[in-house]
N, C-alpha and C positions, 0 to 999 in steps of 0.2 A: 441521110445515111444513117443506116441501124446502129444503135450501139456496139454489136460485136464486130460488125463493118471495123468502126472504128478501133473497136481494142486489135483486130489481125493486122491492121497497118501499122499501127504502133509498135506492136513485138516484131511484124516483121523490119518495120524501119529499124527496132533497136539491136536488130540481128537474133535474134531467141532463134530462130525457123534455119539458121544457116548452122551447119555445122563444126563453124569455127567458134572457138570458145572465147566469151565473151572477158575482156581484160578489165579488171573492176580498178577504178579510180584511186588511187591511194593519196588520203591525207596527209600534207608535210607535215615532218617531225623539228618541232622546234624547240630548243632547250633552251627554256625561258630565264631560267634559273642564271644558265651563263650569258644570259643578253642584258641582264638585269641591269647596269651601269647607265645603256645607252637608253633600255624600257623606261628608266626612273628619270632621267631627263627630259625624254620626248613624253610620258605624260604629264609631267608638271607644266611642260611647256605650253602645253593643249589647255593645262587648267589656269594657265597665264592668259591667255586669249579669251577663254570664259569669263579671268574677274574683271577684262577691260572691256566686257558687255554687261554683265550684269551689276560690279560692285558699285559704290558709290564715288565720284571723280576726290572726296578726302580722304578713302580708305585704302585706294588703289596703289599707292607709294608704301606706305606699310608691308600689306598685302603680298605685291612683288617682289619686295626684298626679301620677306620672309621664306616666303615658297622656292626662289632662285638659291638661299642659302642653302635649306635646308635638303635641296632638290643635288647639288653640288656636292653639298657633306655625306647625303645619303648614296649618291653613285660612287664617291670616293670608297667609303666603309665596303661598297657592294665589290670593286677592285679590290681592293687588300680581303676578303675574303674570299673570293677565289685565287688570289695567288696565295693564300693561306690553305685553300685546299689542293691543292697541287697541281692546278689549270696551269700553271705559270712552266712546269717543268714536266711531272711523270703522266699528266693527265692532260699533257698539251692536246689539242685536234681541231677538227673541223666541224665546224655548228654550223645550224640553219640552212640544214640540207645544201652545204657545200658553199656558201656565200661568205662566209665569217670564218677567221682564224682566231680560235683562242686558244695562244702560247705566251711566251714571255714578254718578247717585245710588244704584243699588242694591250698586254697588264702595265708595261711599265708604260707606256704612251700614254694610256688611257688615265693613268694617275695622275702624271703629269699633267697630261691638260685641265685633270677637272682639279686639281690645285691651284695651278695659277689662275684658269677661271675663278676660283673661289677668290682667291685673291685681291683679281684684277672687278671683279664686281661691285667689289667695296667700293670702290671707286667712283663706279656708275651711280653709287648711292649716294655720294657727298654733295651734301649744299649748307656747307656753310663757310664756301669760298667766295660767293662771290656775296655782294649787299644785296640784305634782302628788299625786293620789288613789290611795292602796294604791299607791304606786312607780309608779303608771302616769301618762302626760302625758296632758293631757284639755283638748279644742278647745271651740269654742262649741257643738257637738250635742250632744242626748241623748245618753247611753250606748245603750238601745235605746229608738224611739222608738215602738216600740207598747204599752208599759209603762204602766201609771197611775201619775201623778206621787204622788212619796210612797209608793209601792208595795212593796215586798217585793221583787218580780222586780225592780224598779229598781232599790234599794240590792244586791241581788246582779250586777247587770249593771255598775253602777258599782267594785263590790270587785273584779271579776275582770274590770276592765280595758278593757270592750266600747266600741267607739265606732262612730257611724252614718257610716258611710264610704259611705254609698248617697250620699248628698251632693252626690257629682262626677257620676257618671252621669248624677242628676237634672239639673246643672249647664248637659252638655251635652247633653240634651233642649232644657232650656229655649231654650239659644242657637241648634240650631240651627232651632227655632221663629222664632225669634227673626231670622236669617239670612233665612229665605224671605217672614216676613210683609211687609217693606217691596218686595221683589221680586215679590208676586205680580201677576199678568197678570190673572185672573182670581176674579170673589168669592169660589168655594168654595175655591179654594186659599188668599186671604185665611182663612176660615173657621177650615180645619184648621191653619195656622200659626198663626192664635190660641191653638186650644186644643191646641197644640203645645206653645207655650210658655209657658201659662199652668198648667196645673195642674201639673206641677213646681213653680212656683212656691208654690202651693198646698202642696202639703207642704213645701216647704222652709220657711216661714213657720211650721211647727205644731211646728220639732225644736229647740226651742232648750234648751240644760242648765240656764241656769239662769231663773228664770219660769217656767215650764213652763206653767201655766194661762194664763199671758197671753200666751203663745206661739199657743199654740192656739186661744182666742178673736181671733184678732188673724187665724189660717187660716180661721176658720169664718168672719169675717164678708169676709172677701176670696174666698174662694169663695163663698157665696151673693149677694155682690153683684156679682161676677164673672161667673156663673152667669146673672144678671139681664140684664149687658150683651152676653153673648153672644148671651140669648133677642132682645134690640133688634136686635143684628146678620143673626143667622138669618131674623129677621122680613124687614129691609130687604131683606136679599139677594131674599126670595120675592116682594117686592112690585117689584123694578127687573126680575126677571126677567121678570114677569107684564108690563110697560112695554117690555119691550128683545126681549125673545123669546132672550135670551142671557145669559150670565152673565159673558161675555170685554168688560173696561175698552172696548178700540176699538167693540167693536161696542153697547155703553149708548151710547159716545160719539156713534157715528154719529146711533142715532134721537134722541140730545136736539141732536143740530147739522142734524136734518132732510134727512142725507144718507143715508139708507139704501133702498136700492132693492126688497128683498125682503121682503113681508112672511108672516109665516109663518100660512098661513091658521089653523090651531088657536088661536092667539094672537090674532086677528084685532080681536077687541072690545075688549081691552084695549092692546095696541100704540101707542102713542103719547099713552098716558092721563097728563095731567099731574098729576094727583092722585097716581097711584102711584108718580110720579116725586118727588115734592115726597114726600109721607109716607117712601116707601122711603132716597131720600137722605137725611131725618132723621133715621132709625134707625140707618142705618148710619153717621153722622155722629157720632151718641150712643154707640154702641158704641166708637168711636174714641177721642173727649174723656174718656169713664171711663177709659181703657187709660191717656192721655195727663194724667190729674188737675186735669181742666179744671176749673172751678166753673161747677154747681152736679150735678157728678158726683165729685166731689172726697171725700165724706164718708167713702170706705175709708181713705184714706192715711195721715193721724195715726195709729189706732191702730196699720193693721198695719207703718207703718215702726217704733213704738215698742215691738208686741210681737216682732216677728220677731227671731230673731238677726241681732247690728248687721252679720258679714258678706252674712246674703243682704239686708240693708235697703240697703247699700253697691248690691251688685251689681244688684238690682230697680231701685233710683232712678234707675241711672244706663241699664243695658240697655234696660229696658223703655219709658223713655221715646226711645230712638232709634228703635227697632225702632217703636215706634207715630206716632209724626212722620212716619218714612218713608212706611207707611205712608197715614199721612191727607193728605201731599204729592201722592200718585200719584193717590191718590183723587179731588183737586179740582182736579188740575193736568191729569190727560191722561182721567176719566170727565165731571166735572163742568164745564170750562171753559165750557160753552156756558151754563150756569145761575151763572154767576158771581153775576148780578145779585140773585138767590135768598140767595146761603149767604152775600154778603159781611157782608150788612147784621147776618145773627143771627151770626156768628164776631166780627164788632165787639163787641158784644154781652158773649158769650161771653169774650173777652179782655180786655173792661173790667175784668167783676165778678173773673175771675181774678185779675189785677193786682192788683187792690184788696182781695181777699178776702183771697187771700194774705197778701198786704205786714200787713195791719190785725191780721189775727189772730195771723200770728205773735208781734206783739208781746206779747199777752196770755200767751205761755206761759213755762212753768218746767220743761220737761223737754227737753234738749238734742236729743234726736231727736225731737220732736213740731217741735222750732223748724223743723228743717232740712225735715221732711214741707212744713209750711204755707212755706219758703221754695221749694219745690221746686213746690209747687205757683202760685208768683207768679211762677218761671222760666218754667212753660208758658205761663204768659199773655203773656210777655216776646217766648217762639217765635214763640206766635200771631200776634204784631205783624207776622215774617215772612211766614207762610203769606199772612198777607190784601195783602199785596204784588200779588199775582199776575203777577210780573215775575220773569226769568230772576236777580235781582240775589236777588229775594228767597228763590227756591230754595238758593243757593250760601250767601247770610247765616244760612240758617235749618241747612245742614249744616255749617258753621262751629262754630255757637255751640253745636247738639249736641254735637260734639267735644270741645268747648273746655270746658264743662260736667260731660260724664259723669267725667273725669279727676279734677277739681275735688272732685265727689262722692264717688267712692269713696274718695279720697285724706280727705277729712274723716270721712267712716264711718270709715277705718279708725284716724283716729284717736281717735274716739270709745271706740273697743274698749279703748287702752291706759289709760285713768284710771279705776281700781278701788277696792271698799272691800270689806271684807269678806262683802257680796252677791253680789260680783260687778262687773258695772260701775257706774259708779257718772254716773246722766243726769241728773237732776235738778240745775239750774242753781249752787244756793246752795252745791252741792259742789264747784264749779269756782273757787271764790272765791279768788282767791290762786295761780292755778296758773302763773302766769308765772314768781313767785317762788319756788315749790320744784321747779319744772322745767322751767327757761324756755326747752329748745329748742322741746318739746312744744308747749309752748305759743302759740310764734313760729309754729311751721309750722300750727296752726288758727288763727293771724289771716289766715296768707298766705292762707289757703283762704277764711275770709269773709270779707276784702277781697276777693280774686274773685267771689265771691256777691254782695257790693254793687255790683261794677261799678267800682271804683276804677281810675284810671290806672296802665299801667304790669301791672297781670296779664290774663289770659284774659277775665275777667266784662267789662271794660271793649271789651276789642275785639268779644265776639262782640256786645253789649249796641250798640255804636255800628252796626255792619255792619246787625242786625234791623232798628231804629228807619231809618239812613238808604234801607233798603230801604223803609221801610214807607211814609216821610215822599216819596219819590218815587214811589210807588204808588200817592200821595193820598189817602194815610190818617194826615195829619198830625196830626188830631186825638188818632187812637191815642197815637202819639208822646208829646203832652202827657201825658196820661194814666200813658204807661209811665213818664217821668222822673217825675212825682211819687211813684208807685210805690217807685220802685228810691229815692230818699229817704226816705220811711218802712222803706221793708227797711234802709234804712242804715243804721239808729235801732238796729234792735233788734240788728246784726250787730255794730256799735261797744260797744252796751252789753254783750254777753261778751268782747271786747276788752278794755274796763275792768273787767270782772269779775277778769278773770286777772290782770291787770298790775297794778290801783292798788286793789285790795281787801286784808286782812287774810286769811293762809292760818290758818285753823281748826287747831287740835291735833287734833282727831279728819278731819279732812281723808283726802283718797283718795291714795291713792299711785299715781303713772305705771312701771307695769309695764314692766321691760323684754323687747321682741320681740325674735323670730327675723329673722333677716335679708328673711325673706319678705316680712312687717307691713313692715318700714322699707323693702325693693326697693319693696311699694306708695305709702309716702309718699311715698318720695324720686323715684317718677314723677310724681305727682300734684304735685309742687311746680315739677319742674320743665316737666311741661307747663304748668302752669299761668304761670312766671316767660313760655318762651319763645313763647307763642301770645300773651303781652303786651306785650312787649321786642321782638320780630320777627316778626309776624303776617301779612306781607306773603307768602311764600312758600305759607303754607295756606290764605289768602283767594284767593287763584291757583290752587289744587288744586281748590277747594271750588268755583269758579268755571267750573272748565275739565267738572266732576263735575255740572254743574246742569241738564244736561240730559238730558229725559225721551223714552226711543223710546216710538212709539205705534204 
């Protein structure tokens, strides 16, 4: 075939010869500037992955810390400079060609999170808890984590020193999952930010050095039941589309507010089905409450806070429940408002039996991080109280008390880490007996922490706990309220009674000894204490951030 043979088929394939005008491709417009927070963690993260190929296996622990710090302080600075430039409030909108909200709440989330990550990573860097092994200093990882525990390769990977320094990269995957899920615009971008920042999590949950099997069972069943609420997720999104004819928040919003002008003939029979509406938003509703360890989705959380190494159970408890609040805020505040009447009555519901679940059962336990899972799990139903506000007071109360919280948390994880026996740590309650009196800082700074988890006057737990409740209680859901204070008295029970475990019990001879940390472990306590003192002592200036941060562009 000649040449110009072939160039006529070509123009005529590309349309030039028909008289319809040809529609030229247009480039998305991305505003890199405002994605910058989540751009600066996902490429540091990519150049984590890089030094665990190319750097040297003695420079690699250095190396990651550094870049993870620095990767965390540098998206934090990139937040506070756009809420400095007025993304937060008069230059709220919609980036990334309709995928991304940047407004207030998703500044104030995104701070949040990459705080306490900053925080909570210190943590991941500490080794000089436990005795060092063949000369070598050795962190809460594996030595190598695709080893069979007990193995041969194991005990050689442990003699010669190996540690899983994959850790941080996984770190900053997860966060910056983590970053975009309460921002997203759009469900599938929801989607992919889930399993952004979930299955990092997933393996971080399976690499702990010591437990090793219960490490691992604690992954397996956090992934398949993770796995589960994704598939709820995935489902909902299919069935709002099949309802909305879109998958972008405004535009569900429009057909469930009856204001949409266009219908899309393909879609036509299903378009404004209220069944797909009603089923779809449950699913995706479900997907959320599992993320958020709501009751009666709650059933991962005991084990894998108990088997995971205590710093990613630090960082999970505290990260993952902002990142997913965020999210289910934008969900019911700027897709769902118009179906209020719908979702208030079963989130009622839903935030009773939490409260209650919670508060009841924690009392029944005897393993220190099983207590804190089921009290973490009566804090969500606490948020709850917020969300079902449906009032600008309750958006601001409800990021408030996140704040106020994830701090609180890791700062108690991380002092779970330092009381040791020769297993290693040492959870199990009857160990702690006496710990005021052979190390009574330690033990001061984990009352200040569950005195804040009870809600006491005078720290964090009390103010974010008052802001929810009087959001909720003018929202006219006063009842809740009742409900939540009896709650937060029962959690008070069993938070007082290792209080007195520590202080007025007999310290055991064969008792755990409080390991002394690196400066990193105590930079994390001594943040955690003192957020938690001055968000209780002067709370007034972050209830005015959190206030000014509570409103959602649509």
């Amino acid at each position: 075939m000649s040449a110009t043979a072939v160039h006529s088929l070509w123009t005529t394939a590309g349309g030039v010869t028909s008289a319809a005008p040809v529609e030229k491709f247009k480039a998305p417009v991305i505003e890199y500037t405002q994605l910058a927070p989540v751009l600066i963690v996902i490429g540091v993260a990519v150049v984590g992955v890089l030094v665990e190929a190319f750097v040297p296996r003695r420079a690699r622990y250095y190396t990651q810390v550094f870049l993870t710090v620095v990767a965390l302080a540098a998206a934090f600075a990139a937040v506070v400079g756009l809420a400095a430039g007025g993304y937060g409030t008069t230059k709220a909108h919609i980036a990334a060609m309709g995928a991304i909200a940047i407004d207030g709440p998703t500044l104030f989330l995104q701070g949040t999170i990459l705080l306490t990550s900053l925080v909570a990573v210190f943590t991941f860097a500490e080794r000089r808890l436990d005795p060092a092994s063949h000369g070598n200093h050795v962190d809460s990882f594996a030595a190598q984590a695709a080893s069979v525990p007990g193995s041969d390769s194991e005990k050689a990977a442990v003699k010669a020193g190996f540690t899983t320094t994959e850790v941080f990269p996984l770190v900053l995957f997860s966060v910056a999952g983590m970053l975009v899920f309460p921002a997203a615009n759009d469900l599938l971008t929801l989607f992919v930010a889930l399993e952004v920042f979930s299955l990092p999590l997933y393996l971080l949950c399976a690499v702990a050095r010591r437990k090793r099997l219960m490490s691992q069972e604690a992954a397996v069943k956090y992934f398949l039941l993770g796995a589960f609420s994704s598939a709820f997720l995935l489902f909902g999104i299919a069935l709002l589309y099949g309802y909305a004819g879109s998958v972008s928040y405004a535009a569900i919003a429009n057909v469930v507010d009856g204001s949409v002008t266009r219908i899309d003939p393909a879609l036509a029979d299903t378009m404004g089905n209220d069944v797909l509406l009603l089923i779809g938003g449950a699913m995706i509703l479900t997907g959320l409450l599992f993320k958020v360890g709501a009751v009666p989705f709650h059933m991962w959380t005991p084990d894998v806070y108990q088997g995971a190494p205590t710093p990613v159970t630090g960082f999970m408890a505290a990260a993952t429940k902002v990142a997913a609040f965020g999210a289910l805020l934008r969900l019911l505040y700027v897709v769902l408002p118009g179906l209020a009447w719908d979702w208030r009555p079963v989130m009622w519901a839903v935030a009773i039996v939490t409260m209650l679940g919670g508060a009841i059962v924690a009392i029944t336990q005897t393993d220190i991080k099983r207590l804190l899972a089921y009290s973490s799990i009566a804090h969500a139903g606490f948020i709850l109280a917020g969300v079902i506000a449906t009032t600008p007071d309750g958006i601001s109360s409800v990021l408030f008390y996140l704040g106020a919280y994830s701090f609180v948390t890791v700062g108690a994880f991380a002092v779970v880490t330092l009381v040791r026996d020769a297993g290693g740590e040492a959870t199990h309650l009857s160990k702690w007996a006496g710990l005021g009196r052979r190390s009574p800082l330690v033990a001061a700074v984990f009352a200040v922490f569950l005195l804040a988890f009870a809600g006491i006057p005078l720290t964090s737990g009390f103010s974010g706990k008052f802001a929810v409740f009087k959001a909720a209680a003018d929202g006219g859901a006063g009842g809740l309220v009742v409900v939540g204070v009896i709650s937060s008295a029962i959690a008070a029970f069993f938070y007082i009674r290792v209080i007195v475990l520590m202080f007025f019990s007999e310290p055991k001879a064969d008792g755990p000894t409080v390991a002394v940390p690196s400066p990193l472990t105590m930079t994390t306590i001594a943040v955690g204490v003192a957020v938690t003192l001055v968000l209780g002592l002067a709370p007034q200036y972050f209830l005015d951030l959190a206030s000014q941060a509570g409103v959602f562009v649509r």
